[in-house]
N, C-alpha and C positions, 0 to 999 in steps of 0.2 A: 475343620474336618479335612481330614489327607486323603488321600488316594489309598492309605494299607487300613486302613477304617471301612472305604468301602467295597470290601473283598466283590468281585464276580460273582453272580450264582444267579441259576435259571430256575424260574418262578412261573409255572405253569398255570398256575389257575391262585390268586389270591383276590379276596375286597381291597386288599389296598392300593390305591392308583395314585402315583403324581404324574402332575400333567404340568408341562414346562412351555413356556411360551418365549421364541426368539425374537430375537428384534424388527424381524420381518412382517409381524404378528403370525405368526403360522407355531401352531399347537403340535407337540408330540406329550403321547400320555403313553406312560411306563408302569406294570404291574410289579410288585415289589413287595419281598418279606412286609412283616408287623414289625421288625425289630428296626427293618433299612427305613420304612416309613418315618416311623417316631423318633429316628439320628436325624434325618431330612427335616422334620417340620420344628422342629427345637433346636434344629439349627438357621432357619431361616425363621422365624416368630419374630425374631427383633427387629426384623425389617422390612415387615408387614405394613402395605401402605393403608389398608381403610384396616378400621375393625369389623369384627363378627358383627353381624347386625338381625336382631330378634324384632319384629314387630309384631303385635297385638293383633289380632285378629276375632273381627266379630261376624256372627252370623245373625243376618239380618232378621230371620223369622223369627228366631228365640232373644234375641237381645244377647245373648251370651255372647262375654268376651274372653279370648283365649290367651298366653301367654303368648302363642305363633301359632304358625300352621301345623306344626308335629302333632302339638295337646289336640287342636280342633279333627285331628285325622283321628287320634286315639279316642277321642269323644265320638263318632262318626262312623269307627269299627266296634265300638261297645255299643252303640245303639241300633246294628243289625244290618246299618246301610251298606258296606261294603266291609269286605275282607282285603282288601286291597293297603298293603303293607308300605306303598308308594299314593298314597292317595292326599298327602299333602303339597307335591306336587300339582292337583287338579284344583287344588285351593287355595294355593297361591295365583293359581292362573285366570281364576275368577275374581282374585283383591287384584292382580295386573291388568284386569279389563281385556282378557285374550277369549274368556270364556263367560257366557252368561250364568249357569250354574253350576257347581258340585255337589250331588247326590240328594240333589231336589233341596237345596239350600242357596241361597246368595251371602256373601261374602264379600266383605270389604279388611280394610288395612285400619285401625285405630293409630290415631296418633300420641 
């Protein structure tokens, strides 16, 4: 990837974020086209140190086990508990042991 690849341009409000970590460990996070995002991550993919990582998640009162946390949030706003479009976030933080429950459920990590 050159430098005439990635032209200048001011990006005022986008979902796409890369966040670049220096050697110092100190984080900067840069808003950026969809098109500069997807040159950047296909261009660094091959040199991705851990992989994507999904785990199982079950909810202790119903036995139901989820593929991760996204499915168990979708399961969670279908069944009236919340509208909360970020709510796999609160259920992951109950299988990390940060919080006792999400939306009147417990929640753990299947292995």
């Amino acid at each position: 990837m050159d430098n005439t690849t990635l032209k200048e341009e001011k990006v005022q409000y986008s979902n796409y974020i890369v966040r670049l970590q220096e050697k110092n460990n100190s984080f900067n996070s840069y808003r950026v086209s969809k098109e500069l995002f997807f040159t950047i991550k296909n261009s660094v993919e091959p040199y991705r140190s851990l992989p994507p990582q999904m785990k199982k998640v079950k909810c202790i009162e119903t036995g139901q086990i989820f593929r991760n946390a996204y499915e168990a949030m979708n399961w969670v706003v279908k069944n009236g508990k919340t509208d909360n479009n970020n709510a796999y976030v609160n259920i992951k933080s109950v299988c990390n042991k940060r919080r006792k429950t999400a939306y009147g459920y417990h929640w753990e990590f299947v292995n």
